[in-house]
C-alpha positions as CSV (number, residue, x, y, z in Angstrom):
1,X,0.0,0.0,0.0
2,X,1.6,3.2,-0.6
3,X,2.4,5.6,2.0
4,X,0.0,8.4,0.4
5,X,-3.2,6.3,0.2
6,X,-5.3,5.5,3.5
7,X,-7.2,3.1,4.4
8,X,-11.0,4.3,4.8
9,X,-11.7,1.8,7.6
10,X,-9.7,2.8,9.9
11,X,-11.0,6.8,9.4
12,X,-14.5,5.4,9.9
13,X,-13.7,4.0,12.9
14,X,-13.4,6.9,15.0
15,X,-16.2,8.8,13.1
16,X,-18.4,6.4,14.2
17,X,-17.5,6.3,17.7
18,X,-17.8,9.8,17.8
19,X,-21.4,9.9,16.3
20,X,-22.1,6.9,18.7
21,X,-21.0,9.2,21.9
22,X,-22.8,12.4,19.9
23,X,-26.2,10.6,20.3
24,X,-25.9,8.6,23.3
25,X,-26.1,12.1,25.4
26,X,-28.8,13.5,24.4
27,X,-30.7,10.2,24.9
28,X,-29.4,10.1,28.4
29,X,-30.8,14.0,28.9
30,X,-34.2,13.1,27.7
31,X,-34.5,10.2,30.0
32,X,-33.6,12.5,33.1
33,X,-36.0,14.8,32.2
34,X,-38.8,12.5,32.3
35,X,-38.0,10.9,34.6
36,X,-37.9,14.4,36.9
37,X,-41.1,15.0,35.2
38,X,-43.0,11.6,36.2
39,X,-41.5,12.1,39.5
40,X,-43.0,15.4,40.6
41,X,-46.4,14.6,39.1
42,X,-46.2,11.5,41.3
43,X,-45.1,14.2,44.3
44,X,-48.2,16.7,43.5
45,X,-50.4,13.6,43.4
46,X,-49.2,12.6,46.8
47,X,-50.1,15.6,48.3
48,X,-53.6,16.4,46.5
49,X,-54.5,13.1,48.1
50,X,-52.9,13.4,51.7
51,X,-54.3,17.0,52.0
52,X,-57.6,17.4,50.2
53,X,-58.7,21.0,49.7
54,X,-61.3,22.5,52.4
55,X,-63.8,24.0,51.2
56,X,-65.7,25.6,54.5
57,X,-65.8,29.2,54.7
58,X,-63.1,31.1,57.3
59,X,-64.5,32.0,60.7
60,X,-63.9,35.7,60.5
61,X,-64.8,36.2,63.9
62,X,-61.5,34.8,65.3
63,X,-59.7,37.3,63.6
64,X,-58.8,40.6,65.3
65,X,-58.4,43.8,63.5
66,X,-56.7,46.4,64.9
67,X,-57.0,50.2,64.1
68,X,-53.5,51.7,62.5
69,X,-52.3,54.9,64.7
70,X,-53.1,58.0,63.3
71,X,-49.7,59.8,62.6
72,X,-49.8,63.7,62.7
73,X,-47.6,65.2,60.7
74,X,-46.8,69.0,63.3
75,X,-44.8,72.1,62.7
76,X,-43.9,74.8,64.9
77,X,-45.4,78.0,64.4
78,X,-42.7,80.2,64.1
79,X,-40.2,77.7,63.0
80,X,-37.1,79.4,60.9
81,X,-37.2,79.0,57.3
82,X,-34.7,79.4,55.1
83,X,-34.1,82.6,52.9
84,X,-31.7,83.3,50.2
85,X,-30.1,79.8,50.9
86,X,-29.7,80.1,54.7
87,X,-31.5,80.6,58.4
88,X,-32.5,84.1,58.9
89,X,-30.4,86.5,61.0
90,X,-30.1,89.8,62.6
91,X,-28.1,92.3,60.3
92,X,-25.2,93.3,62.4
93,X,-25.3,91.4,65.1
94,X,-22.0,90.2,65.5
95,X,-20.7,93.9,65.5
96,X,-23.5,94.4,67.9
97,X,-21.9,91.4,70.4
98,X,-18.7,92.8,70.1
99,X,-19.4,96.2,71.1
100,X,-21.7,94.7,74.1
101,X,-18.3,92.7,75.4
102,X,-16.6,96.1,75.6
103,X,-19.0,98.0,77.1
104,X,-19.4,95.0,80.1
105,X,-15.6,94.6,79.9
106,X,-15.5,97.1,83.7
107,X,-18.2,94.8,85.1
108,X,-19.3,97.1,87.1
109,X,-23.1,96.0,87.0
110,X,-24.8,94.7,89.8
111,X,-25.3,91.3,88.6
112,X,-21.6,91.2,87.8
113,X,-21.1,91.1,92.2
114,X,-24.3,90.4,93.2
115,X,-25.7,87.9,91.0
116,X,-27.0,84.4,91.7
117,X,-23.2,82.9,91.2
118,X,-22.2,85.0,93.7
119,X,-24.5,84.4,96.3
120,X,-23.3,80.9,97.1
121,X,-21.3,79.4,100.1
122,X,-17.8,78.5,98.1
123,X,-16.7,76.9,101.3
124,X,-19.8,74.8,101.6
125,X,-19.7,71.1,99.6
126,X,-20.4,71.1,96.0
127,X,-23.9,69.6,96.8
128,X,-25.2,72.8,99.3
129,X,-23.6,75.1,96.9
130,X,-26.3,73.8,94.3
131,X,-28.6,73.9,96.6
132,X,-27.9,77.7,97.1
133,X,-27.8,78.6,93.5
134,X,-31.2,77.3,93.4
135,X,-32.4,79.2,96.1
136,X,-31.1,82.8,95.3
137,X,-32.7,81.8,91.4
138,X,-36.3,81.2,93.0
139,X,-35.8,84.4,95.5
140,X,-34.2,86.3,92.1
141,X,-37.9,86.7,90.7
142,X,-39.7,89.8,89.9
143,X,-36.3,91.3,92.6
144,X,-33.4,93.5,92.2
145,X,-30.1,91.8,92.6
146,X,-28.5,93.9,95.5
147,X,-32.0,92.7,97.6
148,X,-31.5,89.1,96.5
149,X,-27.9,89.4,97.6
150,X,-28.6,90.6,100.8
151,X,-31.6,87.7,102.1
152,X,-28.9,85.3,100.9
153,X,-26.3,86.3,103.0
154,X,-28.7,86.6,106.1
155,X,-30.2,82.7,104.8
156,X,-26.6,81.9,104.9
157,X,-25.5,83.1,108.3
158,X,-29.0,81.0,109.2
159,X,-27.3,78.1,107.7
160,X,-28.6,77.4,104.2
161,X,-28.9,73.9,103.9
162,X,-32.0,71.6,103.1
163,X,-32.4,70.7,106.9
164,X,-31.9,74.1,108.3
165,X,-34.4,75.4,105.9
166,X,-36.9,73.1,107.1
167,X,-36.6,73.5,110.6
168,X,-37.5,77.0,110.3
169,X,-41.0,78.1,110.6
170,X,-42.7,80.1,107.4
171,X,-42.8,83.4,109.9
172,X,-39.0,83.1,110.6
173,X,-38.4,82.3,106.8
174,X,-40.2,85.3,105.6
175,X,-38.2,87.4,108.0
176,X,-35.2,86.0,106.6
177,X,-36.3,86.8,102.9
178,X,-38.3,90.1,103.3
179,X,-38.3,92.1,101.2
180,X,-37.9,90.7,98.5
181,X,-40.8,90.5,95.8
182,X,-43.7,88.0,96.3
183,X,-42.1,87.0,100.0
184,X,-45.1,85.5,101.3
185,X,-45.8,83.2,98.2
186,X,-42.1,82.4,97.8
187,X,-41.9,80.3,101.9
188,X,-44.6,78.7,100.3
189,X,-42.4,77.6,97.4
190,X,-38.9,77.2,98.8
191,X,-40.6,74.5,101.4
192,X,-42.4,72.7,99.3
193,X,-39.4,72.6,96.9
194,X,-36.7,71.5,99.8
195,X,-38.9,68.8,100.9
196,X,-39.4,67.5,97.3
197,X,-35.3,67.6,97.5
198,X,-34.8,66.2,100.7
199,X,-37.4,62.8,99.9
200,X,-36.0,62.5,96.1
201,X,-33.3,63.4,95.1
202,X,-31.6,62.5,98.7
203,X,-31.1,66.7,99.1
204,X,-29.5,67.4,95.7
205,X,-31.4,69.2,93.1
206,X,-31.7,67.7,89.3
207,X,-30.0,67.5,86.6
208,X,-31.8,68.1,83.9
209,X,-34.4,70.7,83.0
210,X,-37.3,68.7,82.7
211,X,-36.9,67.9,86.2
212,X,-36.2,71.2,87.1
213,X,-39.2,72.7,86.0
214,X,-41.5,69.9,88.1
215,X,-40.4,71.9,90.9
216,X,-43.0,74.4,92.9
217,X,-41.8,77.9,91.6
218,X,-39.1,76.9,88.8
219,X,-39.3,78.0,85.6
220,X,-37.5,77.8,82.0
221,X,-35.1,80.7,83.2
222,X,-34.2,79.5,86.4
223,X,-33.6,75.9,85.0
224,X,-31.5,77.2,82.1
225,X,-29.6,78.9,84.3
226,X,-29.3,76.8,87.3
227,X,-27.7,74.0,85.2
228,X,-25.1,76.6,84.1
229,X,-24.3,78.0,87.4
230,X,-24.5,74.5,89.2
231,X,-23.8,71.4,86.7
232,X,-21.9,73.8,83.6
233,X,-24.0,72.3,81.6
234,X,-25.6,74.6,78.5
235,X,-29.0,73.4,77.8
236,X,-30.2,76.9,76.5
237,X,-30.4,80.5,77.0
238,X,-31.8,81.9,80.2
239,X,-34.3,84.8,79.0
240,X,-35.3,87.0,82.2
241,X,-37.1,90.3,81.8
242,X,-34.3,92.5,80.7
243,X,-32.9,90.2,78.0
244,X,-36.5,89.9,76.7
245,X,-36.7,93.6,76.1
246,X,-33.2,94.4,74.6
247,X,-33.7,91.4,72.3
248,X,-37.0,93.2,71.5
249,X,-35.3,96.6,71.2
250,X,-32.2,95.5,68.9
251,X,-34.1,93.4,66.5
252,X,-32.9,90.3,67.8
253,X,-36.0,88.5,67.2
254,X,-37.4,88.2,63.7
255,X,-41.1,89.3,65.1
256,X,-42.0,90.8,68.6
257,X,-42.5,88.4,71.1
258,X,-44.7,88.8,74.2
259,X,-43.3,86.4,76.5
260,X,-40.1,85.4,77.5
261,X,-40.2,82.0,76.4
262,X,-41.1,83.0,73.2
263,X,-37.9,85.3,73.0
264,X,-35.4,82.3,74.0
265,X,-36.8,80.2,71.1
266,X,-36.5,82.6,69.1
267,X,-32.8,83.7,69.8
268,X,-32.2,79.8,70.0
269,X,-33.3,79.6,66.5
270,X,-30.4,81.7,64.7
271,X,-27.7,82.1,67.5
272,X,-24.5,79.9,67.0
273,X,-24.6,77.2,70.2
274,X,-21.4,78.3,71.6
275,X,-22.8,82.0,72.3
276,X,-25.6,81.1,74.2
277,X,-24.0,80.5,78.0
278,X,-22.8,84.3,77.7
279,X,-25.7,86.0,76.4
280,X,-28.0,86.4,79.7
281,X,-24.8,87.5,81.5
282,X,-23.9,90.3,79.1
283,X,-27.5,91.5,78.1
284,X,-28.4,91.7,82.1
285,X,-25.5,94.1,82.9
286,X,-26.2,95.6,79.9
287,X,-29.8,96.7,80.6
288,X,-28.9,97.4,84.3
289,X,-26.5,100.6,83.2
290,X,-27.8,101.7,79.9
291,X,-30.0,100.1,78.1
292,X,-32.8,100.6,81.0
293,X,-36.4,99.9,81.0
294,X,-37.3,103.8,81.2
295,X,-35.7,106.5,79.2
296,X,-32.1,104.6,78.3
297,X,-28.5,106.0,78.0
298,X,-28.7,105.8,74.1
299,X,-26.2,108.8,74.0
300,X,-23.5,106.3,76.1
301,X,-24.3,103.5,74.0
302,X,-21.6,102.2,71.2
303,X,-24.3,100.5,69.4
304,X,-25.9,103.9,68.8
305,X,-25.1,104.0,65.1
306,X,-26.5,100.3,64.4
307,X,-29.4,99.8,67.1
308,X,-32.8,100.3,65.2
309,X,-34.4,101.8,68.9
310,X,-32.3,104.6,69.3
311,X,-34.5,107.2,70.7
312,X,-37.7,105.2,70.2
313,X,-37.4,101.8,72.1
314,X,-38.8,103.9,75.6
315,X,-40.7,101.3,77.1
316,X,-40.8,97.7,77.2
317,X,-42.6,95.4,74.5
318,X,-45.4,94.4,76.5
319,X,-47.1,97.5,77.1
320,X,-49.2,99.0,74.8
321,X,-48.6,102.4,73.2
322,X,-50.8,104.9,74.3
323,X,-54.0,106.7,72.1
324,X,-53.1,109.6,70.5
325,X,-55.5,112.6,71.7
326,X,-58.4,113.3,69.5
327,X,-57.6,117.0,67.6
328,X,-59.8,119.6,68.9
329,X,-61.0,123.1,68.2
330,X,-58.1,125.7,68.8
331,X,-59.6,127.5,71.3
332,X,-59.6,132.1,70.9
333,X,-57.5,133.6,73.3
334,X,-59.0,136.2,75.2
335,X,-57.8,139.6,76.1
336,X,-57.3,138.8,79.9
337,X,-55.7,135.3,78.8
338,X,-53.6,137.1,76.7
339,X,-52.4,139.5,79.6
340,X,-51.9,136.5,82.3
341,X,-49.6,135.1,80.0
342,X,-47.5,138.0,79.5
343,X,-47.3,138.5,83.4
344,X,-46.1,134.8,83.5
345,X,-43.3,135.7,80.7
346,X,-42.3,138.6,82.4
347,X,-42.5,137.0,86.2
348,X,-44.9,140.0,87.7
349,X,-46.5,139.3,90.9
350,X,-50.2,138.5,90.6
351,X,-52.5,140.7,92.6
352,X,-54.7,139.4,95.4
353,X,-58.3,139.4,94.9
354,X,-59.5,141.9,97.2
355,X,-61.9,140.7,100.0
356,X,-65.1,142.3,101.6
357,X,-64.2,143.1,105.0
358,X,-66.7,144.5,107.2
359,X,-64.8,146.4,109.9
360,X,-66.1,145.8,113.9
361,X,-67.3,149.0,115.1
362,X,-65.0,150.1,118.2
363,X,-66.6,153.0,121.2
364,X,-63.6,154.6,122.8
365,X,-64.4,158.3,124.5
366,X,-67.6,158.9,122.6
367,X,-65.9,158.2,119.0
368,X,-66.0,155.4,116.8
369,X,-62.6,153.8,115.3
370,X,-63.1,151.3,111.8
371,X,-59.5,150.4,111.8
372,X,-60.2,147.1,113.7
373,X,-57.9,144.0,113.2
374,X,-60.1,140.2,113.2
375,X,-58.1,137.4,113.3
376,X,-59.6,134.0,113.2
377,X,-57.6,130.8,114.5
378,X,-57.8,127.3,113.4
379,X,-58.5,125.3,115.7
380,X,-62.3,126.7,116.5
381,X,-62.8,129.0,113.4
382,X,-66.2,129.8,115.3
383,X,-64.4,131.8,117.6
384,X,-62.9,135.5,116.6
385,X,-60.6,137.8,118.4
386,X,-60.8,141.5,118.3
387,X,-58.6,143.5,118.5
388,X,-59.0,146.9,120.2
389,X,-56.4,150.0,120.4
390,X,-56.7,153.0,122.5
391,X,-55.2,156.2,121.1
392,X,-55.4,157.7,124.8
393,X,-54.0,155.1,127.1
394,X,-52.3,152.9,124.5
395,X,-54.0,149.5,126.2
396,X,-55.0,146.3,124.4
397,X,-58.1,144.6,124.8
398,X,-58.9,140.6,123.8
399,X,-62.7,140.4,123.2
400,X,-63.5,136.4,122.2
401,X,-66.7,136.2,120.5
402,X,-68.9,133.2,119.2
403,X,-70.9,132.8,116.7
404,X,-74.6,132.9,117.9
405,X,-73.9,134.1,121.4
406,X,-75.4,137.6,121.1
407,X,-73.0,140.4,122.7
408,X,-73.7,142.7,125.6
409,X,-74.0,146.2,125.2
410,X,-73.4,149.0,127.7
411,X,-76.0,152.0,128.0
412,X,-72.9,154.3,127.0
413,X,-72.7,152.0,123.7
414,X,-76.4,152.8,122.6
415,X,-75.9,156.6,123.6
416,X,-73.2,156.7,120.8
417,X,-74.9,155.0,118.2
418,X,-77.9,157.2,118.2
419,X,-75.7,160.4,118.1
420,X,-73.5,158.5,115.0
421,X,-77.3,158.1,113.4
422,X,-77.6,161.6,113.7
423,X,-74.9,162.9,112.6
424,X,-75.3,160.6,109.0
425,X,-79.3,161.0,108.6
426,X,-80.8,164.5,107.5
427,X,-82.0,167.2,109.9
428,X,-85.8,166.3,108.7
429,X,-85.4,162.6,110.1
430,X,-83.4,163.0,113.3
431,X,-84.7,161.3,116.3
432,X,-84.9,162.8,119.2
433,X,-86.2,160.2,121.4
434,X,-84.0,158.3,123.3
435,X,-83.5,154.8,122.8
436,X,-83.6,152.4,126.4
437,X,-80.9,150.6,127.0
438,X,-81.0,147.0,126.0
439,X,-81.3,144.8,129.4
440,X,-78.1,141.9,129.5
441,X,-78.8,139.1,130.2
């Protein structure tokens, strides 16, 4: 055989083989998938007949349905909203701050010695020093600081603890505390408040302000700034009566507010976190020297140039502004008004209305006398003295005389007043007749 040529059985050997293995697997596929098939059939059949369907009707009434809680959906009120891509702020306010830190840079305000961190015992443990700072807060209300200062230190030579304080009785408490504002309602609070101490909270006060403000007689101030003073914690910005107004009188608030609270959310709402442990401390000096309630220092102010008040923030934002007048009729001077205010320009005296004096008639040596003297005292106005003069002998005479007592008269008195009526009557009417004495009684 030559080398070239091949022999075709041996090439359709392998071909076959191949074909062979070609259609033996898809044979062997086939079967598998039948028998899967004929396998889960048998599987379903299985379980329609173990579990046959039921066909009864559900028993709604074991089923409980339950209402879904209504969510509301609430916004504050006044919440900030964002303007030209930000929160909303005061214009100049930090030039504003830093001109208030230099004008309290002398502290020479009251609350800067006398203020509710001062009036604590520093010697006392930490746990009656926050008992104190409490205290002066709650005595602090509606009271100037220099009277605040002053019950404290006479509390404190008392002993200011929780037990002392109940010991005492509410007359020897008030005497203690007088006179500061609301005394009499404040024993009331301070014992009720020390014995909610003393049974929970083992004679310490809170720490928090929620707690704070279950007390009898605490309030959001007091707890803002009692857990600045006593824990130095900031939880928020202590808004007494003078910060409310300045914050009212810079513009510190985007609307007027009418209560205090309202003021500290507001501030809280644009002022940076880190400020707000110094802003009740600088605004309270501040409206102690200048900016006061009535008629403020404006002209001593450095803010002068930037404060939108200056000469017009007068009073304080919760009272109303008075009616103006309704306009009347001008009203025609007359000549005399005219006159009386040309004597007031020119300071002359005013003359005194002349009075109707009737003078006493007076009988010395067969003459009568007008110029008589009456003076009338005070005590018994009924009662007048006259004063008589003799020209002759130069003696005085005191003659009391009352009011419906009628007066005697002498025989030589009635002789000289029919002579004085004939001298001042005509010759035609003259009496000649004598008159009789009158008798006294």
């Amino acid at each position: 055989m030559p080398r070239n040529k091949i022999n075709p059985a041996t090439i359709a050997e392998p071909v076959r083989k191949s074909t062979r293995n070609k259609a033996e697997v898809p044979q062997n596929n086939v079967k598998n998938e039948k028998d899967t098939e004929e396998s889960h059939n048998l599987f379903i059949k299985q379980e329609l007949v173990e579990s046959p369907l039921d066909t009864t009707p559900p028993k709604f009434s074991e089923f409980k349905y339950e209402k879904k809680t209504h969510v509301k959906i609430e916004y504050e009120k006044e919440s900030p909203k964002k303007e030209d891509g930000g929160l909303w702020e005061p214009p100049h306010w930090r030039d504003f701050l830093l001109n208030l830190r230099n004008m309290r840079a002398n502290k020479d305000a009251p609350v800067d010695t006398m203020g509710c961190h001062k009036a604590m015992d520093e010697e006392a443990s930490p746990q009656v020093m926050r008992y104190q700072s409490l205290l002066a807060l709650m005595l602090s209300s509606q009271t100037k600081d220099q009277v605040t200062f002053a019950a404290m230190e006479r509390l404190k030579a008392r002993g200011c603890t929780v037990d002392n304080i109940l010991q005492l009785s509410d007359e020897e408490l008030g005497k203690l505390i007088y006179p500061v504002g609301f005394w009499k309602t404040k024993v009331k609070y301070i014992k009720k408040t020390t014995q909610t101490l003393k049974e929970q909270y083992n004679g310490d006060i809170p720490d928090s302000v929620e707690k704070l403000c279950k007390l009898t007689g605490v309030g959001p101030k007091m707890a803002h700034i009692c857990m600045q003073v006593a824990w130095n914690k900031t939880t928020g910005i202590g808004v007494d009566t003078h910060v409310h107004r300045i914050s009212n009188r810079i513009g510190w608030v985007k609307k007027p507010t009418a209560t205090p609270e309202d003021t500290r959310k507001a501030l809280e709402s644009w002022l940076p976190f880190d400020l707000w442990s110094e802003v009740n401390h600088l605004m309270v000096g501040f409206g102690q020297t200048i900016c006061q309630p009535i008629s403020p220092i404006c002209n001593e102010c450095l803010n002068n140039d930037i404060c939108p008040s200056r000469g017009i923030g007068r009073k304080s934002p919760n009272k109303s502004p008075k009616k103006t007048p309704s306009k009347q009729e001008p009203k025609h001077e007359s000549d005399d008004d005219f006159d009386m205010k040309i004597d007031n320009k020119l300071n002359i005296p005013k003359k005194a209305p002349k009075r109707k004096i009737t003078p006493a008639k007076t009988i010395l040596n067969d003459k009568i006398e007008t110029n008589v003297e009456k003076v009338k005292l005070n005590k018994s106005p009924k009662i007048n003295i006259v004063k008589i003069e003799d020209p002759i002998n130069v003696e005085t005479k005191k003659v009391t005389q009352r009011k419906g007592i009628p007066k005697k008269v002498t025989p030589q008195e009635t002789a000289a007043s029919c002579e004085l009526e004939n001298q001042l009557l005509p010759d035609s009417t003259k009496t000649t007749s004598k008159r009789k004495p009158q008798k006294t009684k």
